[in-house]
C-alpha positions in Angstrom: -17.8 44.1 -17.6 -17.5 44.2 -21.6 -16.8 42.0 -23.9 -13.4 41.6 -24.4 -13.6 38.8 -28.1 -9.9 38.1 -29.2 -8.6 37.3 -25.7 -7.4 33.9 -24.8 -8.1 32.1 -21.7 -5.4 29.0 -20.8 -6.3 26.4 -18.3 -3.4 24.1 -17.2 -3.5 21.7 -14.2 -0.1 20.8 -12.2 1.3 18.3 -9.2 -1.2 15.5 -8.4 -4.6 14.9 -8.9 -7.5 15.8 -6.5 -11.5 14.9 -7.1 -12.6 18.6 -8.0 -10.5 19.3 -11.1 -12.7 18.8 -13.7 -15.3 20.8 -12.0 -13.0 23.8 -11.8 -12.0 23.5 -15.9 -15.7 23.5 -16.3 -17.0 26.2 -14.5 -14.0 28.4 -15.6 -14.9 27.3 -19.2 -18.6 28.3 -19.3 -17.7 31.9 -17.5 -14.6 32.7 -19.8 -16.8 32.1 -22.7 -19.5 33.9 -21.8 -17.6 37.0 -21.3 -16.4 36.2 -24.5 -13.1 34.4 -23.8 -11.6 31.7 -26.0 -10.5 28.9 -23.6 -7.7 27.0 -24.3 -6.7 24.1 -22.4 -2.7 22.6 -22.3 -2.5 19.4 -21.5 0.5 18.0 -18.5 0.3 21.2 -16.5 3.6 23.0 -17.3 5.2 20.2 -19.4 5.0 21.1 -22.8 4.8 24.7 -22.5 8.3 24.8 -20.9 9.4 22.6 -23.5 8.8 25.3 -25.9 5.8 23.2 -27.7 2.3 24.7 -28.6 0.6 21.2 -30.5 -0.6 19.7 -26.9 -3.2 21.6 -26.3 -7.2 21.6 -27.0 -10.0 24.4 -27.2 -12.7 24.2 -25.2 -16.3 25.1 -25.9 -19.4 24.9 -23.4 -20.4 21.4 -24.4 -16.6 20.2 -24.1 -17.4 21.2 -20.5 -20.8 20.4 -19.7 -21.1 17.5 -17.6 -17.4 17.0 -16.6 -17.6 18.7 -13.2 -18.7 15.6 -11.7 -15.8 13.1 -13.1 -12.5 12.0 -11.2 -9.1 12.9 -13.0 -8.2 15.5 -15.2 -9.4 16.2 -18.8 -5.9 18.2 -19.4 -4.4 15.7 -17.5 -1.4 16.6 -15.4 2.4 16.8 -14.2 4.8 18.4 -11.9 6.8 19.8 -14.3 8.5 23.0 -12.8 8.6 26.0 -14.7 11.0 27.9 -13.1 13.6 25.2 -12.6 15.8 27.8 -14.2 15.5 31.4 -16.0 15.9 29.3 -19.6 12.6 27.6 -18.7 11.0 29.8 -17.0 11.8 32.3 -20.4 10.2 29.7 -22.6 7.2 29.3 -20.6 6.7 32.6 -21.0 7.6 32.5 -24.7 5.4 30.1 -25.5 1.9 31.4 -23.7 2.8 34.8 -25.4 2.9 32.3 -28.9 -0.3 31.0 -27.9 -1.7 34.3 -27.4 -2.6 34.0 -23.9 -3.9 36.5 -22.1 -4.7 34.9 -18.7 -4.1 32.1 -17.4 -5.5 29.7 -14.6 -2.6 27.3 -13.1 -5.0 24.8 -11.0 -2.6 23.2 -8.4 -0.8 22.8 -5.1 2.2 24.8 -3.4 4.3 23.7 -6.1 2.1 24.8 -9.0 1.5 27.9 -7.3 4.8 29.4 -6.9 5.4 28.5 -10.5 2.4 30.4 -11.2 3.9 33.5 -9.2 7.4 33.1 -11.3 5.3 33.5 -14.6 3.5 36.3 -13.0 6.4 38.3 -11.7 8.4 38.3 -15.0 5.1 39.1 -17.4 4.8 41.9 -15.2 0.5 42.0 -16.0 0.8 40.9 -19.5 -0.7 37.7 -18.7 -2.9 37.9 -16.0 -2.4 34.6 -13.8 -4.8 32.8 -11.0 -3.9 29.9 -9.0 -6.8 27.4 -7.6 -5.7 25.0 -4.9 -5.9 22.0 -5.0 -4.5 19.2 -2.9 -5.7 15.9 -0.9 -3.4 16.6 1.6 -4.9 20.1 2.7 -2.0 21.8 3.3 -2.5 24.8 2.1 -2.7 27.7 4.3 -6.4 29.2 2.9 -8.5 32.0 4.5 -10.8 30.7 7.3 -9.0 27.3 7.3 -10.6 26.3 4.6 -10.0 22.9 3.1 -8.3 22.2 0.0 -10.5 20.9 -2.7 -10.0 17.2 -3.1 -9.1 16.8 0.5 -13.0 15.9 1.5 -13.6 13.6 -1.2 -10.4 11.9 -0.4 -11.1 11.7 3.2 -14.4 10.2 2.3 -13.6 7.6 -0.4 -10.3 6.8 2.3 -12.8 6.3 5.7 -14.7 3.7 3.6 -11.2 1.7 2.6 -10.4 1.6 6.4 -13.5 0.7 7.7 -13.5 -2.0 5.3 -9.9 -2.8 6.6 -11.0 -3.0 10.4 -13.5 -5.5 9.7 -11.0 -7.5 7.7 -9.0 -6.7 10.8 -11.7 -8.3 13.5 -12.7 -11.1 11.0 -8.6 -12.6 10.7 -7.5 -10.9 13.7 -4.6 -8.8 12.1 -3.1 -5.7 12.2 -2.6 -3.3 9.7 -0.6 -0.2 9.2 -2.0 1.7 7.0 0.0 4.0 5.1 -1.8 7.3 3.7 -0.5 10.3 1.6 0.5 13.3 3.1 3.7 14.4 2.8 3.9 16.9 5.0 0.7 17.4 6.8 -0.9 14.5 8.8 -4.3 16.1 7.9 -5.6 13.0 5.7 -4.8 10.5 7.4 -6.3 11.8 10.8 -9.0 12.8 9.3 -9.5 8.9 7.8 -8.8 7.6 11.3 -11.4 9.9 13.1 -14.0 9.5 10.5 -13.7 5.5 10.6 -13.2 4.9 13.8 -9.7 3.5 13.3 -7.6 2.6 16.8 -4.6 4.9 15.9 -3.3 8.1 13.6 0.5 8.3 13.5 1.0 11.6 11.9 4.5 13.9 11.7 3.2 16.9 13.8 3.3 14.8 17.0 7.0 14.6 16.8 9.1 17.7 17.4 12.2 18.5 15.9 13.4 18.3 12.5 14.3 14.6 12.1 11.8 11.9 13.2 12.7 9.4 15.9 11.7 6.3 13.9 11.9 4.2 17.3 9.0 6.5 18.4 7.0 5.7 15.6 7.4 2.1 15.8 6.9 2.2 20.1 3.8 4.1 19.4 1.9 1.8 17.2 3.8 -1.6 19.5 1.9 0.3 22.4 -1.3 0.3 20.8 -1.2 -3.3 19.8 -0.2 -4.3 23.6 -3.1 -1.7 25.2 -5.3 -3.6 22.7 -4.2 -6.7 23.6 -4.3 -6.2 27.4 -8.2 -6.0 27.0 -8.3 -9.0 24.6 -8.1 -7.8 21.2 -5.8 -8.9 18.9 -6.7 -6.7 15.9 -6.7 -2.9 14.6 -5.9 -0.5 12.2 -3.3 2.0 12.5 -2.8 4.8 9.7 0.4 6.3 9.5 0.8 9.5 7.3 3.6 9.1 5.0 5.3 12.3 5.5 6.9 10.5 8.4 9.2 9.4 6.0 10.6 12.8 4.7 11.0 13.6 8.4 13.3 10.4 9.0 17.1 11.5 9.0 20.0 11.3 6.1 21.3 8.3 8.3 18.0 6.4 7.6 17.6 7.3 4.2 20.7 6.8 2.9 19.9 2.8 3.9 17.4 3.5 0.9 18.7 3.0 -2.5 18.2 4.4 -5.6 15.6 7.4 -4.0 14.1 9.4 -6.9 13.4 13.0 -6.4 10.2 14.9 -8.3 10.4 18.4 -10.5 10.7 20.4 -7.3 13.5 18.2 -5.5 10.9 16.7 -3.1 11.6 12.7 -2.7 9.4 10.4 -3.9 7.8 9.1 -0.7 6.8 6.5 -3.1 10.6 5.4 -3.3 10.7 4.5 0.6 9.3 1.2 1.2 8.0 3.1 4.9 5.2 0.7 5.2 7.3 -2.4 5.0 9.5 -0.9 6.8 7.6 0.0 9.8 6.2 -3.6 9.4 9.6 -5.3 10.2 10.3 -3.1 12.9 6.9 -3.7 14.6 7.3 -7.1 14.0 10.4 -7.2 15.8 9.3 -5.2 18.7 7.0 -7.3 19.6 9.0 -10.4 19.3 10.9 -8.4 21.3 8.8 -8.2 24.4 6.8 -11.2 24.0 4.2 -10.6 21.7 2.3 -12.2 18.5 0.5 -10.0 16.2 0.2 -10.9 12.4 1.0 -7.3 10.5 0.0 -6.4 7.2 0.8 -3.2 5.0 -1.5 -1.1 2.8 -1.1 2.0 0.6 -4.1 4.1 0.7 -3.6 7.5 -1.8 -3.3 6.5 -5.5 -7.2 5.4 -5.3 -8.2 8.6 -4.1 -6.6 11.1 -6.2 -8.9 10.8 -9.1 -12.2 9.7 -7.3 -15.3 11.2 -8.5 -16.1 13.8 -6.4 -18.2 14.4 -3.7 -21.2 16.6 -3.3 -19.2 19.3 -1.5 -16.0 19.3 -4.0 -18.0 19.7 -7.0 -19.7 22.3 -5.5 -16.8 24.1 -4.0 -14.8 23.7 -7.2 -17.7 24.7 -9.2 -17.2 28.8 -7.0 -13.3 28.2 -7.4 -13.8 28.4 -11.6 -15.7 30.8 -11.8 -14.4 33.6 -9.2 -11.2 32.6 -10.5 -12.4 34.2 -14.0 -14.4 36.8 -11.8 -11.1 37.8 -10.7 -9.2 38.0 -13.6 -11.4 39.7 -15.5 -11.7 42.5 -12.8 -8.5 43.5 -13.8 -6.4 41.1 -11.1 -3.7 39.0 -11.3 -0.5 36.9 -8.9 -3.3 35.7 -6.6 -4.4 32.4 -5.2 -8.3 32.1 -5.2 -9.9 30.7 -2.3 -13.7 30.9 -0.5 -14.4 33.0 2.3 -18.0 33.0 4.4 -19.2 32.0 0.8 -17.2 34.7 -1.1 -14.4 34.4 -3.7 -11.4 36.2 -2.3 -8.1 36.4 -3.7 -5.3 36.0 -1.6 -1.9 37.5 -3.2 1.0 35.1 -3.1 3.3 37.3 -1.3 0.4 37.3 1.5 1.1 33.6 1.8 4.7 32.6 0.7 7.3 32.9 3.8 9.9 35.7 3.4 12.8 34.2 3.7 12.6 31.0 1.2 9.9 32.3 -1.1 7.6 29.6 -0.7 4.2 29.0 -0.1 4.3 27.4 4.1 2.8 24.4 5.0 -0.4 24.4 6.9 -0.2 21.1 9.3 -2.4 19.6 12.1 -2.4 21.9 14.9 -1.9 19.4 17.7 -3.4 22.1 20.3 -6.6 22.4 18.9 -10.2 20.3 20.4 -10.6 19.1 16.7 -7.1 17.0 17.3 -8.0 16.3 20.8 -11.0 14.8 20.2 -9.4 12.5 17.4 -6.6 11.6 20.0 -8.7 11.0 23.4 -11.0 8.2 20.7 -7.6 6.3 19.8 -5.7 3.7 21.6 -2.2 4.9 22.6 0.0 4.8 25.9 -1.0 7.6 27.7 0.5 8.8 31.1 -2.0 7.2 33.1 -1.3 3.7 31.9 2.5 4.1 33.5 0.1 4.0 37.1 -1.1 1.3 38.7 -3.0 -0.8 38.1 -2.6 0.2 34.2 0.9 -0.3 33.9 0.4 -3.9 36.0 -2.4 -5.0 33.3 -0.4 -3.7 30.3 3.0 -5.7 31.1 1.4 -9.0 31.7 0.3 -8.9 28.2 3.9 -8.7 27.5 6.9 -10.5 28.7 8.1 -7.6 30.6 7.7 -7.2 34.3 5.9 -3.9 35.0 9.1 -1.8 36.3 10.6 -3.2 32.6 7.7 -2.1 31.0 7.8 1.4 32.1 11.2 1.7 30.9 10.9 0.8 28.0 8.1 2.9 26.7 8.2 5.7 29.3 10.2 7.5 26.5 7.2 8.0 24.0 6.2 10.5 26.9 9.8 11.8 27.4 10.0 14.6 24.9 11.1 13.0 21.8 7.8 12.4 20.8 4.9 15.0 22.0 3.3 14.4 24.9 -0.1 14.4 25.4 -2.2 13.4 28.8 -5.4 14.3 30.5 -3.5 16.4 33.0 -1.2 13.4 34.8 2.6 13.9 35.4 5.1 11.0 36.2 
């Protein structure tokens, strides 16, 4: 490969922050320049670009880059502005990389930063050579090899040690919390946080079919861990609900929300729906309801993870993403997503990934059929089938005010359907 002086390399970083960034807009850095790039990096992602404005933005030399790849946040800092919002925008981001003299360009983001990576890419037609890296805590991305996101480990990490700090809060007061944890689609995070720590319960969207969630399912599901809990004389846990349950809630539900913001891309700001407090009510009422006293607490779990310094295996795998994303762009490639392999860089082309039909990059959620969810499920305390038999069911009720028969009724339904069943091979 020769040395191609005069050719700029731009670095921009979009959507939400992930441990890992910094080590990608290092390692990307210290290649481009040694093939004898310039590196330029533009500060809030897409922002300013789209905006027409070339002044936010930095060069970077080796020593800029150094020693970053082991800090949380993001040097360039972020936003989820999007670039193709309309052809006028998408025009002047094109516009103003050309100004900038941008030759390639490495968009470091999630599904959202990507397809606005593929816009730029389509209409420059190989006059700017563009790579996406993937980034996201929620690991929803659907990567070679099911490969995690970067980000999503460190996250998982840093979250385990918040919950397990939580359940022995829990056992010392003898409380209950509901933990909520980001995700707004994938449950992936918070199961993985709830396996990890040991937590009594994951409530996560993928174990509810159908388009709009049965909030009543939700609520039964964690009231049914707090009664199996109490039936054995324990009046404390942790349950962490991912917060993509509140996207799957129906217009009926959310219109009782006011004033719900929506972000760049038209997604709404789970941040906007007070889910946890919500859920906590409802609980709360539940189990006045049948006879029960539980103290319930809330707590947000995601905004202290995004920019955590990263772990071991993030700076590592970030420090590969950088530089094969270079790698590939200076092999002459360009529209692809970079991700690892058995150890190797390979580029996966966006039209490999996006769905045909809406142009977008799919989700990749918890597959609820898999040992790795099983394993997580069989360790947590839900109403299963079996405790609907005696002498379960008999056990279960008298920690309630509910006779057995009453009982049965009225939480038979988590295993009716509307929310997915799962046993170890029973049948009512």
């Amino acid at each position: 490969m020769g040395n191609i002086d005069g050719d700029t390399l731009a670095i921009l970083v979009g959507g939400g922050p992930a441990p890992g960034i910094n080590g990608v807009i290092a390692s990307a850095t210290i290649e481009a320049i040694h093939n004898g790039l310039r590196v330029l990096g533009l500060y809030d992602g897409y922002y300013h670009i789209a905006a027409g404005d070339t002044s936010h933005v930095v060069e970077l030399g080796i020593d800029d880059v150094a020693l970053i790849h082991t800090t949380g946040g993001s040097i360039l800092r972020t936003s989820r502005t999007n670039p193709a919002k309309d052809d006028l925008t998408l025009q002047t981001c094109v516009r103003t990389l050309t100004k900038l003299d941008v030759r390639y360009l490495i968009a470091i983001g999630g599904d959202d930063t990507t397809y606005g990576a593929k816009r730029i890419s389509k209409v420059t037609q190989g006059r700017i050579g563009i790579a996406t890296v993937p980034k996201t805590i929620d690991n929803d991305l659907p990567l070679p090899d099911n490969a995690p996101t970067f980000g999503f480990e460190t996250a998982r990490s840093v979250g385990t040690g918040i919950i397990e700090n939580l359940m022995e809060d829990a056992r010392t007061t003898e409380r209950w919390y509901l933990v909520i944890s980001m995700g707004r689609k994938s449950g992936a995070l918070a199961l993985g946080m709830c396996k990890a720590a040991g937590a009594e319960l994951a409530v996560i969207p993928e174990e509810f079919p159908g388009e709009e969630l049965d909030l009543q399912g939700v609520v039964d599901t964690i009231v049914g861990a707090i009664v199996k809990r109490k039936a054995s004389n324990y009046s404390h846990g942790v349950a962490v609900v991912a917060e993509g349950i509140a996207e799957r809630l129906s217009q009926k539900t959310l219109t009782a929300f006011e004033n719900l913001g929506r972000d760049a891309y038209g997604h709404i700001r789970l941040a906007d729906i007070p889910i946890g407090s919500v859920l906590r009510d409802s609980v709360r009422r539940r189990l006045s309801e049948i006879g029960v006293e539980a103290t319930i607490v809330t707590k947000d779990i995601g905004y202290e993870l995004r920019c955590a310094k990263p772990v071991p295996f993030d700076v590592e795998y970030t420090r590969t993403l950088g530089y094969g994303a270079v790698r590939y762009l200076l092999s002459g490639g360009s529209g692809a997503l970079v991700a690892l392999s058995g150890g190797r860089v390979v580029p996966v082309t966006l039209e490999e990934l996006q769905d045909p039909q809406t142009g977008r990059i799919p989700v990749r959620l918890v597959d609820v059929n898999t040992e790795s969810y099983e394993v997580a499920r069989n360790y947590m305390t839900r109403l299963e089938l079996e405790d609907f038999q005696e002498p379960q069911i008999e056990r279960l009720a008298a920690a309630t005010n509910l006779s057995p028969d009453a009982f049965r009724r009225e939480f038979v339904r988590l295993h009716d359907g509307s929310v997915m069943t799962f046993s170890r091979g029973l049948r009512l």
